[in-house]
N, C-alpha and C positions, 0 to 999 in steps of 0.2 A: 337731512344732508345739507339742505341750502344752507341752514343757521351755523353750520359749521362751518363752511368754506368763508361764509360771510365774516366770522372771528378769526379765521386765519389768514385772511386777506389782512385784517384791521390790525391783525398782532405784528404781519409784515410790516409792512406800515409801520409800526410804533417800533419792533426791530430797526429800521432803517431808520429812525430818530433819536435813538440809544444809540446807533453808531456812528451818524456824524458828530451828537454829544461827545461819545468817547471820544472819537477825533478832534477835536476841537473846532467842530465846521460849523456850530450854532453859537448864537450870543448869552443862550441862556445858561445860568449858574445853578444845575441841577446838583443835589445830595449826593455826593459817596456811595452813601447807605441806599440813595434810591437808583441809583447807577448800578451798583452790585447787586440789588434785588432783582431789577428786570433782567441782567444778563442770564440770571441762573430760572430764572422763571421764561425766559425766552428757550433758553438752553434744553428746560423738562420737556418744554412744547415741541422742539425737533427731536429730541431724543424718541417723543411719541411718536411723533407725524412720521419719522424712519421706521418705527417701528409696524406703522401701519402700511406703511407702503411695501414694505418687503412682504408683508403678509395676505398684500392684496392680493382679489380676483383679476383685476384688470393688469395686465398682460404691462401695461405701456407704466405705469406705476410702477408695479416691480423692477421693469428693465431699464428706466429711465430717471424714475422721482426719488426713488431709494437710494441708489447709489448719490443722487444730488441730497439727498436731504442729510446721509450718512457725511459728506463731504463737509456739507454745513454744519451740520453739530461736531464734529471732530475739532472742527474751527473753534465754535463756539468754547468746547471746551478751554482748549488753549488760551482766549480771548477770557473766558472767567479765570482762570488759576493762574496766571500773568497780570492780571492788572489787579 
């Protein structure tokens, strides 16, 4: 379980450098192509991490992570098929 939260700590992280990217709030001149791959490969990884949470045992996950995580990816969605 640690190894897991540890990569979805790091994926946040690199989410949150794919979206100042797409806003133009970094200097660097990334891909297109590598700009539209991490969205939709970010996008799987909430589409999961919603999935796990609504299905969780822990009480505070379900009533709390899910609806944010469902909130998230609904974004995301929009955010890949838009840009």
């Amino acid at each position: 379980m640690f190894w897991i939260e540890i990569f979805s700590i790091l994926l946040n992280f690199i989410f949150l450098f794919f979206t100042l990217e797409w806003a133009g709030l970094t200097n660097l001149a990334m891909p297109l192509k590598t700009q539209k791959l991490s969205q939709w490969l970010i996008l799987v990884f909430f589409l999961f991490s919603t999935v796990g949470n609504i299905f969780s045992k822990n009480r505070i996950e379900r009533l709390v992570f899910a609806p944010l995580a469902l909130f998230i990816t609904i974004f995301l969605v929009i955010i890949v098929t838009n840009s």
